[in-house]
C-alpha positions as a printed Julia matrix, in Angstrom:
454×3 Matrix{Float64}:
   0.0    0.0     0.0
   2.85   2.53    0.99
   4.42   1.76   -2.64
   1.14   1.94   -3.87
   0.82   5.62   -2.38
   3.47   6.83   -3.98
   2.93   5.74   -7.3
  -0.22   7.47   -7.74
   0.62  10.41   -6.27
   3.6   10.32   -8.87
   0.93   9.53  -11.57
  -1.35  12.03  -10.59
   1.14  14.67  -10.29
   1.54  13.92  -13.81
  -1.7   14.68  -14.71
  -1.05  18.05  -13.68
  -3.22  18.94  -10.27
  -2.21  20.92   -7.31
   1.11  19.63   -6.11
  -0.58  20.39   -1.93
  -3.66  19.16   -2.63
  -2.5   16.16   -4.12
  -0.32  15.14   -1.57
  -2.51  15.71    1.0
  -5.88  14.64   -0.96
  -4.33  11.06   -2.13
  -2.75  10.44    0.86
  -5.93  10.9     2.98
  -7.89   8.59    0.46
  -5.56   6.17    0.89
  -5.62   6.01    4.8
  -9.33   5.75    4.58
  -9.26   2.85    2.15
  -6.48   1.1     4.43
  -8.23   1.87    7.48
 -11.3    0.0     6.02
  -9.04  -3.21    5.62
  -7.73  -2.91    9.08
  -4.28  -1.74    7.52
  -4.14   1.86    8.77
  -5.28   3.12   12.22
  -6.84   6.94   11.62
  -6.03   8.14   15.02
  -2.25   8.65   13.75
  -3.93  11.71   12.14
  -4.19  13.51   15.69
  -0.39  14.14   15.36
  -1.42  16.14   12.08
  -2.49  19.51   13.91
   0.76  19.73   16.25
   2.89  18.57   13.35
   1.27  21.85   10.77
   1.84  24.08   13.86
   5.32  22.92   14.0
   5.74  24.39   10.44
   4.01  27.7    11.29
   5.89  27.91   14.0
   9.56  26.72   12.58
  12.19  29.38   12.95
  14.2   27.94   10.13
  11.27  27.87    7.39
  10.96  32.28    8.28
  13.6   32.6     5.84
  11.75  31.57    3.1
   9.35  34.66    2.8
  12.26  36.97    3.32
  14.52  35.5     0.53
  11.79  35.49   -1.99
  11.28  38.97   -0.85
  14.43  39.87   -1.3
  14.36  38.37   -4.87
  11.4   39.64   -6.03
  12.92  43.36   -4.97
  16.45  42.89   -6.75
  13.98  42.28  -10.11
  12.02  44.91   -9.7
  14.84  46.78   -9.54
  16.47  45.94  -12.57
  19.78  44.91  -11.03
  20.34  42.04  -14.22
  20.07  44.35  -16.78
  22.76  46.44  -15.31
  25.03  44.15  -14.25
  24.47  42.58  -17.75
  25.28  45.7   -19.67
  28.71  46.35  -17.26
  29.68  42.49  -18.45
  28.63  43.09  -21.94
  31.18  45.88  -21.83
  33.78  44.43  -20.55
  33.77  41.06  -22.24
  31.67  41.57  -25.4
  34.0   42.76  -27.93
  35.96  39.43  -27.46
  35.09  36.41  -29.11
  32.42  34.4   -26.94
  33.07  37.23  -23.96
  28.86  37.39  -23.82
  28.56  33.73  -22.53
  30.83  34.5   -20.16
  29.35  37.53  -19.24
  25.78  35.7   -18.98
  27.74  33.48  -16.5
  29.21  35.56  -14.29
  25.8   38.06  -13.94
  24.42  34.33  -13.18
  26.49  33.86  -11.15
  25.59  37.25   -9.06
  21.99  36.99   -9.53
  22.07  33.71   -7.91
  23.76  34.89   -4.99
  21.42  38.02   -4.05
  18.36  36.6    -5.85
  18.14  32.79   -6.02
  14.77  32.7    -8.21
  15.42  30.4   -11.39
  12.64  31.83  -13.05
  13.15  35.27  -12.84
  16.74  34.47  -14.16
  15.92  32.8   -16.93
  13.07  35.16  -18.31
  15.66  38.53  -17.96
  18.64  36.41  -19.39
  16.46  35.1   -22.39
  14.98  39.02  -22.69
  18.14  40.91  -22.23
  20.94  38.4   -23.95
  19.56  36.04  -26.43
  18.68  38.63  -29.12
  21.94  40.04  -28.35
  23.77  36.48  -28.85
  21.56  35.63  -32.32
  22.41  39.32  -33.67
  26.25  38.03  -33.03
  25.79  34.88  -34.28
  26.1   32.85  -31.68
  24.9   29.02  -31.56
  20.87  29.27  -30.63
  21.61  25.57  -29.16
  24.51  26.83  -27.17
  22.71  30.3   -26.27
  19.67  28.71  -25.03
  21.32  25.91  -23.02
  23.96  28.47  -21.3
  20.76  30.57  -20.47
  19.2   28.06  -18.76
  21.76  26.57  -16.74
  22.66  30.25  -15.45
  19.41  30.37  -14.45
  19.67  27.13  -12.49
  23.26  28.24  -10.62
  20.12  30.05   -7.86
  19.58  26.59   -6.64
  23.09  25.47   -5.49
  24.95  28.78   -4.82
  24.12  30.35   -1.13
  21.41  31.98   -0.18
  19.56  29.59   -2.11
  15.48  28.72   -1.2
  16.31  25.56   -1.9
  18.88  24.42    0.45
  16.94  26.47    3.37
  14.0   24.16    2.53
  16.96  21.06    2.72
  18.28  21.98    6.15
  14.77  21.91    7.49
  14.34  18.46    6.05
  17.73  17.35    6.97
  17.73  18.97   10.08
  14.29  16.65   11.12
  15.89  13.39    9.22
  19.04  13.31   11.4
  17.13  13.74   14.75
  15.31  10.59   13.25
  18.75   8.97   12.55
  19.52   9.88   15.46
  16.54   8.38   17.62
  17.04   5.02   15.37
  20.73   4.61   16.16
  19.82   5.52   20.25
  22.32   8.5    20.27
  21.68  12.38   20.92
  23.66  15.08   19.39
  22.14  18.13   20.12
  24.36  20.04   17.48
  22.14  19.11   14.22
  23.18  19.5    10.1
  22.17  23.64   10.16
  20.81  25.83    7.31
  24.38  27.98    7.48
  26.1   24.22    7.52
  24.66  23.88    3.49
  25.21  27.31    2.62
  29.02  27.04    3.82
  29.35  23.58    1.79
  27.57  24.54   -0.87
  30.04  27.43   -1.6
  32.9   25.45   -3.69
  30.45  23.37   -5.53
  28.52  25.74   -6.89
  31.9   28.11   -8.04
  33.39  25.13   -9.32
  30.23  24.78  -11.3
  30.61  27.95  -12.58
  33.8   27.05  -13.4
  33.09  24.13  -15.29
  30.52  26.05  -17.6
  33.18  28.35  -18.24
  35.38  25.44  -19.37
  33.52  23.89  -21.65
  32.23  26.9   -23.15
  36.4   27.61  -23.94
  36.29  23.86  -25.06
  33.81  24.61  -28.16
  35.48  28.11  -28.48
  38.23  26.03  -29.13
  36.65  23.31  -30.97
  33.84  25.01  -33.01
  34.45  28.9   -33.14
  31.93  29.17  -36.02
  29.23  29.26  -32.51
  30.38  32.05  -31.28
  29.8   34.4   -34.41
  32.51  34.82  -37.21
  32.4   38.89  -36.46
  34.0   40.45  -33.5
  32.32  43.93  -32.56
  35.43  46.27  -32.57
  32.88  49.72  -32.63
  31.76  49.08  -29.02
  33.26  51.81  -26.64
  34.16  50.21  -23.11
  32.32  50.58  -20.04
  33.33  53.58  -18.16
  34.58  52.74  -14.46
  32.1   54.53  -12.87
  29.21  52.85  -14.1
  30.64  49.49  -13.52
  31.04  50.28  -10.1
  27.14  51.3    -9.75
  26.53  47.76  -11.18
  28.66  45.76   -9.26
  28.76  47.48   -5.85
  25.32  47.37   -4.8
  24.75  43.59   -5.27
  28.51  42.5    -4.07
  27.67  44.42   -1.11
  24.12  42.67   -0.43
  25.72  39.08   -1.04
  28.15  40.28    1.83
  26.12  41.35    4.22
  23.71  37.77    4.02
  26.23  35.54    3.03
  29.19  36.96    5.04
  27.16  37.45    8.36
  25.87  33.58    7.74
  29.35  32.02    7.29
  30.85  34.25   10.2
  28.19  33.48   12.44
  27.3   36.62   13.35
  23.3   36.26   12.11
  21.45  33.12   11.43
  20.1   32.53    8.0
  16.6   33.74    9.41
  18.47  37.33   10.54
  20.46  37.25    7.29
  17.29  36.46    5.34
  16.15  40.42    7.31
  19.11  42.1     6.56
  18.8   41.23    2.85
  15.29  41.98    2.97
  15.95  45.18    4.1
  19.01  45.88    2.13
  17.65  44.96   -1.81
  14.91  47.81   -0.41
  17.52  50.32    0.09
  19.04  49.24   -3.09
  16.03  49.47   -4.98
  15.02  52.94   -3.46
  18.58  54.07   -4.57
  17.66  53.71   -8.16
  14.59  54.88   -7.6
  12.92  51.56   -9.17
  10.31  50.81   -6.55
   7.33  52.91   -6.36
   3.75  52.05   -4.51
   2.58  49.99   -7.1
   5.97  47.86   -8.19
   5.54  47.46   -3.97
   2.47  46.0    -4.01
   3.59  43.42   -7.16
   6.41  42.41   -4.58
   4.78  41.46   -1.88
   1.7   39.68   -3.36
   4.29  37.87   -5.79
   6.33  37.17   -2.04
   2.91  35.91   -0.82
   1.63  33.51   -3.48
   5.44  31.96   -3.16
   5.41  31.5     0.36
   1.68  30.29    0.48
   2.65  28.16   -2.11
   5.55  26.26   -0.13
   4.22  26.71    3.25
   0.92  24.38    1.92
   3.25  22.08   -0.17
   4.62  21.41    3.33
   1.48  20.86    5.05
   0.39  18.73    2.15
   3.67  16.54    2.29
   3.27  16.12    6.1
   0.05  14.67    5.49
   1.43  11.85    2.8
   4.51  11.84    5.08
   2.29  10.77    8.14
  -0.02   8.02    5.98
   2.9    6.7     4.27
   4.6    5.74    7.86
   1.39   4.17    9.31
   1.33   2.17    5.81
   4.68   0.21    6.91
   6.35   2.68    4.08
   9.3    3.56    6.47
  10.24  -0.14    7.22
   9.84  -1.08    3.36
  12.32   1.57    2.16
  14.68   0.55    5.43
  14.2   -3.08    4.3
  14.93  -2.64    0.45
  18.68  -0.33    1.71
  19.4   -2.91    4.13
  19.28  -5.85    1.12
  21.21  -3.31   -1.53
  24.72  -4.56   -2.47
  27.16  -2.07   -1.6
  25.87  -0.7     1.88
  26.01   2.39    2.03
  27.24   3.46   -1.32
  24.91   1.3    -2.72
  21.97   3.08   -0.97
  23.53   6.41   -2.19
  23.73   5.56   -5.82
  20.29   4.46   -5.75
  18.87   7.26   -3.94
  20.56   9.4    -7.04
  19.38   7.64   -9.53
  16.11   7.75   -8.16
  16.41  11.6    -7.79
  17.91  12.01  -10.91
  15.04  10.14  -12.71
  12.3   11.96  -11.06
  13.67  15.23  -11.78
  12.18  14.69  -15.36
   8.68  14.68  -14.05
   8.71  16.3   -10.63
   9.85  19.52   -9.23
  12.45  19.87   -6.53
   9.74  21.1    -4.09
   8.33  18.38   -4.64
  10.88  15.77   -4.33
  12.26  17.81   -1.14
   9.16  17.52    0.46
   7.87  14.02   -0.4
  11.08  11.68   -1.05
  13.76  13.1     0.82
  12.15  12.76    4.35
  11.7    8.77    3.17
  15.04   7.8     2.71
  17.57  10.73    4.75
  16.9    9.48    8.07
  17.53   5.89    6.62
  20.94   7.23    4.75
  22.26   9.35    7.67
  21.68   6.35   10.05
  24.2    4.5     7.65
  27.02   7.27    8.53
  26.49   9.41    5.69
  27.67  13.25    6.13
  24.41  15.22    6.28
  26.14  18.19    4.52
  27.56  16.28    2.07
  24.63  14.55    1.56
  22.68  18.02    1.45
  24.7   18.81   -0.98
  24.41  15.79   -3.62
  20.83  16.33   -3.7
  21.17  19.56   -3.97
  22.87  19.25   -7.33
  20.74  16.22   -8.34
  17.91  18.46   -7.96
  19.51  21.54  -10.17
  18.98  18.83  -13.08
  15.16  18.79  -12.64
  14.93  22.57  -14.01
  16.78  21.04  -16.98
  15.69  17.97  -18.1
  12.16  17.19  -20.0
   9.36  17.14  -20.65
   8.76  19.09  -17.16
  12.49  21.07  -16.5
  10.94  24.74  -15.46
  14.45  26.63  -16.81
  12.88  25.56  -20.52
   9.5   26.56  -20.25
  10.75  29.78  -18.51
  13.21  30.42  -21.78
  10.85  29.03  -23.85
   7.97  31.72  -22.93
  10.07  34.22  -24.25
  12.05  33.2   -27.02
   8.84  33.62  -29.45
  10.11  32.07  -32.91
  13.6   32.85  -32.34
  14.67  29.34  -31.04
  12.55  26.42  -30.97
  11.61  23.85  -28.04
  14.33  21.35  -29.9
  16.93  23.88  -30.21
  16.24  24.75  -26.16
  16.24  21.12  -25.18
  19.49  19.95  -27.47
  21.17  22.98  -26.01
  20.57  22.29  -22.32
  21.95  18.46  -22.54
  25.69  19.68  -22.06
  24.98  21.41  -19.12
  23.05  18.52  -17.56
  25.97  16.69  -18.15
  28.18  18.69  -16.72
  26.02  18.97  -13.57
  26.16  15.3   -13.49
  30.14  15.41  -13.69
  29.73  18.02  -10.48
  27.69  15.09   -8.69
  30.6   12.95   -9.11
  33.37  15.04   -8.74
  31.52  15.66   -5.5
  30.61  12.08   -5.0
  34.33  11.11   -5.16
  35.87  13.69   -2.62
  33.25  14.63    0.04
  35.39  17.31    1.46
  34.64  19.66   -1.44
  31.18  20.06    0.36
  32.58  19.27    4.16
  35.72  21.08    4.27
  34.42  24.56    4.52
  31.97  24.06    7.44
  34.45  22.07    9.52
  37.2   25.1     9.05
  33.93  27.47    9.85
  32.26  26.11   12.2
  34.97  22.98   13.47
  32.54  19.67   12.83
C-alpha cells in the first residue's frame, strides 16, 4: 500500500493537479481505504495539527518569505540588466566574452536573488537577441541561459537548500533516535550554505570550461564577427553595477558564514538591504511594492501548503509500513552504504524529469535521509548531492521549469528542440559536479568544519 501511495501520487502529479492538494488529498484517500481493511489506524492523524503548527511555528522555514522577498525586490529593480550591460562591456568585444558575461551576472543573480525563473526570463529578454544578432549558436545560447538560471539553486542563499536543512535537520534527529544516540548540534541551514560554496563556483567554473572547449573546438558558434565599434564601459558605471549587489551578497552571506546572524536574521538584513538598493535607483514605487509582496505571498503560500500537504502523505505513508519497506529494500542493496547512495541518485535524478524539486524535497527526501544518515552518511555532504541532483530537474524534460521559462520568451527565435538539445551539455556537466563531488566529500565538508569545526 505505501508503494502503492506513492505511485499514484507520482501519476497524478503527472496529470497536472495541485502539487498540496494532491499530496494531501491522495494520501488521505488512501488512509481511509487502508483503514477500512484494518491496515491503517486513523487516530495517527491527531499528530497532524501539532505537526502543521510545528511548520508555522519553525524558525528555520521564516527565511523563506524573506529570501523570496528579497528576490522579487532585486527584479524589480532591474539589477540584471545592469550588471548585464557592465559584463557586456567588458567582455563583449571578445570572441564568446557574452557567454561569459551571462555566466558571471548568473552567477551574481544567484547569490542576491536565487529565483530560477526570474533568471531565466531577464537572461532570455536581455541576452539572447543580443547572442543571435552576433551569431552565436541558438543551441549553445539557449542551453547556457538556462543553466545560469539554475546556478540560484546550489549557490548560497539559495530557497532551496533552506528548505533542505529543514528536512535534513528533522531526518538526522530521526537517525539519530534510530541509532539511540543524541547530538544536540544538528546539520544547520548555514552548515549547506558554507558547503555549498565550492560546488557551486566550481560549477561555474566548469561552464566556463567547456564553453572555452567549443570556443576552441567550433568557433563558427560564437559568431565569425567580433564587434570592434563598441566603446568600453566607463569605471564609474561598472562600479554602480557591481557594488550594490557584491555588497548585499556580503552582508547575508558573510554574516551567515561568520556566524554573526542566522540565515533567518540574514534572510532580514537582505530583505531590508535589496529595499535600500532598490530605493537608490529609484525603481520601486507604490505599485511595483504591491507586485512584490503579493508575488512574495503567493510563493510562500505556495511552499508553506506544499509542506502541510507533504506532512500529510509523510504521516499516511509511515502508518502504511512505508518507512520499514524503504529501510528493508537499503538494508538488502549490495554495496551498503554506497549502494543506498547511488540508488537514492538515480532515483532523484530520474524523477527530476517529471517532478519539481519542491516536490521531491518535500515528499522523497524525508523517506530515505533518516535511513541514509543512520548508515554514517555526512548530512552536509549529503545536502549537498541532492542539492545538485535536484539543479537537473529545471533542466531535463518534458517538465524542466528553466525551458519553459526560456521558452515563454524566445517567441520564434529558437525552438523547443533547439532549447532542449542545447541544455543536454549542461546537464551533463552537472552530473560530472555530482561525481566530482561524490568522489571527494570534502569539497562540500571542508568549509563548514574550518567554519564552524565539525
Amino acid at each position: 500500500m505505501a508503494l502503492l501511495l506513492f505511485l499514484v501520487i507520482c501519476l497524478v502529479l503527472m496529470l497536472g493537479y495541485p502539487v498540496a492538494l494532491t499530496l494531501g488529498g491522495v494520501a488521505f484517500l488512501f488512509a481511509l481505504i487502508a483503514s477500512a481493511f484494518g491496515a491503517f489506524d486513523l487516530s495517527l492523524f491527531m499528530l497532524l495539527p501539532n505537526r502543521i503548527y510545528g511548520i508555522l511555528d519553525n524558525d528555520i522555514l521564516m527565511a523563506v518569505p524573506l529570501f523570496v522577498f528579497m528576490g522579487v525586490v532585486l527584479e524589480k529593480s532591474h539589477i540584471a540588466e545592469q550588471l548585464l550591460g557592465a559584463m557586456a562591456g567588458l567582455f563583449g568585444r571578445l570572441r564568446g566574452g557574452l557567454i561569459f558575461s551571462v555566466f558571471l551576472v548568473g552567477m551574481l543573480l544567484a547569490a542576491s536573488t536565487g529565483i530560477v525563473g526570474a533568471t531565466v526570463v531577464t537572461m532570455g529578454l536581455m541576452s539572447l537577441p543580443t547572442l543571435l544578432k552576433r551569431g552565436y549558436s541558438p543551441e549553445f545560447s539557449a542551453g547556457a541561459i538556462c543553466a545560469t538560471g539554475t546556478l540560484g539553486q546550489i549557490i548560497p542563499p539559495s530557497i532551496a537548500l533552506v528548505l533542505l536543512g529543514d528536512v535534513l535537520s528533522n531526518a538526522y534527529q530521526q537517525a539519530q533516535l534510530s541509532m539511540g544516540v543524541f547530538n544536540p548540534k544538528s546539520v544547520s541551514v548555514g552548515d549547506l550554505f558554507a558547503g555549498a560554496l565550492i560546488p557551486g563556483l566550481m560549477l561555474v567554473a566548469l561552464y566556463m570550461l567547456y564553453t572555452l572547449y567549443r570556443l576552441w573546438r567550433t568557433p563558427a558558434d560564437f559568431g565569425d564577427v567580433l564587434q570592434e565599434d563598441e566603446a568600453p564601459i566607463a569605471l564609474p558605471a561598472l562600479l554602480s553595477a557591481l557594488l550594490p549587489p557584491l555588497v548585499l551578497i556580503l552582508l547575508v552571506l558573510g554574516s551567515i558564514l561568520a556566524g554573526i546572524a542566522t540565515p533567518t536574521e540574514a534572510a532580514a538584513v537582505g530583505a531590508g538591504g535589496a529595499l535600500v538598493i532598490a530605493l537608490l535607483k529609484r525603481q520601486l514605487g507604490l505599485l511595483a511594492l504591491k507586485e512584490v509582496m503579493q508575488s512574495t505571498v503567493k510563493i510562500t503560500s505556495m511552499v508553506f501548503l506544499i509542506l502541510i500537504g507533504a506532512s500529510v502523505f509523510s504521516l499516511v505513508f509511515r502508518g502504511l509500513g512505508g518507512e520499514e519497506l524503504i529501510h528493508g529494500i537499503f538494508s538488502s542493496m549490495p554495496g551498503g552504504a554506497l549502494g543506498a547512495m547511488l540508488l537514492v541518485m538515480l532515483v532523484i535524478f530520474l524523477l527530476g524529469f517529471i517532478l519539481d524539486f519542491i516536490e521531491i524535497t518535500f515528499v522523497v527526501v524525508p523517506l530515505v535521509a533518516p535511513i541514509l544518515l543512520a548508515m554514517g552518511l555526512d548530512p552536509v555532504w549529503l545536502g549537498i548531492m541532492i542539492a545538485i541532483n535536484l539543479q537537473t530537474s529545471f533542466l531535463t524534460p518534458p517538465f524542466g521549469f528553466a525551458l519553459f521559462y526560456l521558452r515563454g520568451v524566445t517567441g520564434d527565435t529558437v525552438s523547443s528542440g533547439q532549447i532542449y538539445r542545447g541544455v543536454v551539455p549542461f546537464v551533463l556537466l552537472q552530473l560530472l559536479m555530482l561525481i566530482l563531488l561524490g568522489l571527494w566529500p570534502g569539497l562540500a565538508t571542508w568549509l563548514p568544519s574550518q567554519l564552524y569545526g565539525q
